[in-house]
C-alpha positions, 0 to 999 in steps of 0.5 A: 500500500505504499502508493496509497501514501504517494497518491494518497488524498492528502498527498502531493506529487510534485513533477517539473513540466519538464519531465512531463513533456519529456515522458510525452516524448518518450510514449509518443514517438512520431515518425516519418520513413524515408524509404529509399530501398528494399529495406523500406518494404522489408523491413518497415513495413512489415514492423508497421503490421499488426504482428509487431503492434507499434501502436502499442509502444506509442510509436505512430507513422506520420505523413508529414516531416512537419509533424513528426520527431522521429526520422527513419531513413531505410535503403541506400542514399546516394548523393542525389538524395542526400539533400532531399534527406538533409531538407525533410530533417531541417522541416522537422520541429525541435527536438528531433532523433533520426533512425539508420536502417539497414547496412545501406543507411549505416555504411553505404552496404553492399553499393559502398564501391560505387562513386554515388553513393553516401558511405553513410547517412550520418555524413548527411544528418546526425544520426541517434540509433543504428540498426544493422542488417540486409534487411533488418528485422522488424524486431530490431526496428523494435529494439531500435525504438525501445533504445530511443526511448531509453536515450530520450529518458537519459537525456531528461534525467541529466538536464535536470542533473546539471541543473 
């Protein structure tokens, strides 16, 4: 019963707005995919079904980057595209996170000999969480999600620790 004395009728939580907001961030989780390859039918796709259920961790698909916080880029970028990535993140409101996915986002995978292409997408925009393979699974797309919220809760907790 010791939530009854935290919640209790004669008791007060107190909560900065900040840590509020935060923990909104964390359990809502917008992003927009900017699918360029394989990776994108295979692997996102199949994560966005209702076998993995995104919904439930508070993880939604958005349309616009405009309205979104949260930036996947799945496939291959080559150098025609990198400015296109580069515009979709700059339209993205404050604070945004950004998504590698698959071994062609990472490190250019196997197209990496060609001149074209980006060794890379955190040359372009930086880049918060990695996620490996050819084409990853949709469960490390959950993994990913589950480490970006994780990083958005250490962030939170040391602003307010330097404060």
């Amino acid at each position: 019963m010791a939530l009854d004395r935290i919640f209790g009728e004669n008791s007060m939580v107190f909560i900065r707005s900040e840590q509020l907001f935060d923990a909104a961030r964390r359990n809502s989780l917008w992003y927009v995919s900017f699918g360029i390859a394989c990776c994108a039918i295979e692997g996102l796709m199949s994560a966005g079904g209702p076998r993995f259920d995104y919904d439930r961790f508070g993880i939604f698909h958005r349309g616009s980057p405009r309205q979104a916080d949260v930036m996947i880029v799945a496939g291959t970028v080559n150098k025609k595209m990198a400015h296109v990535v580069r515009k979709l993140y700059d339209q993205m409101p404050e604070p945004k996170w950004v998504i590698a996915m698959g071994a062609c986002a990472c490190t250019g995978g196997p197209f990496r000999e060609y001149p074209n292409v980006v060794l890379g997408v955190d040359q372009v925009v930086p880049v918060d969480i990695y996620v490996p393979g050819c084409p990853p699974r949709p469960e490390s797309m959950q993994y990913a999600f589950m480490q970006l919220q994780e990083k958005i809760s250490r962030r939170t907790e040391e602003r307010l620790a330097a404060r």
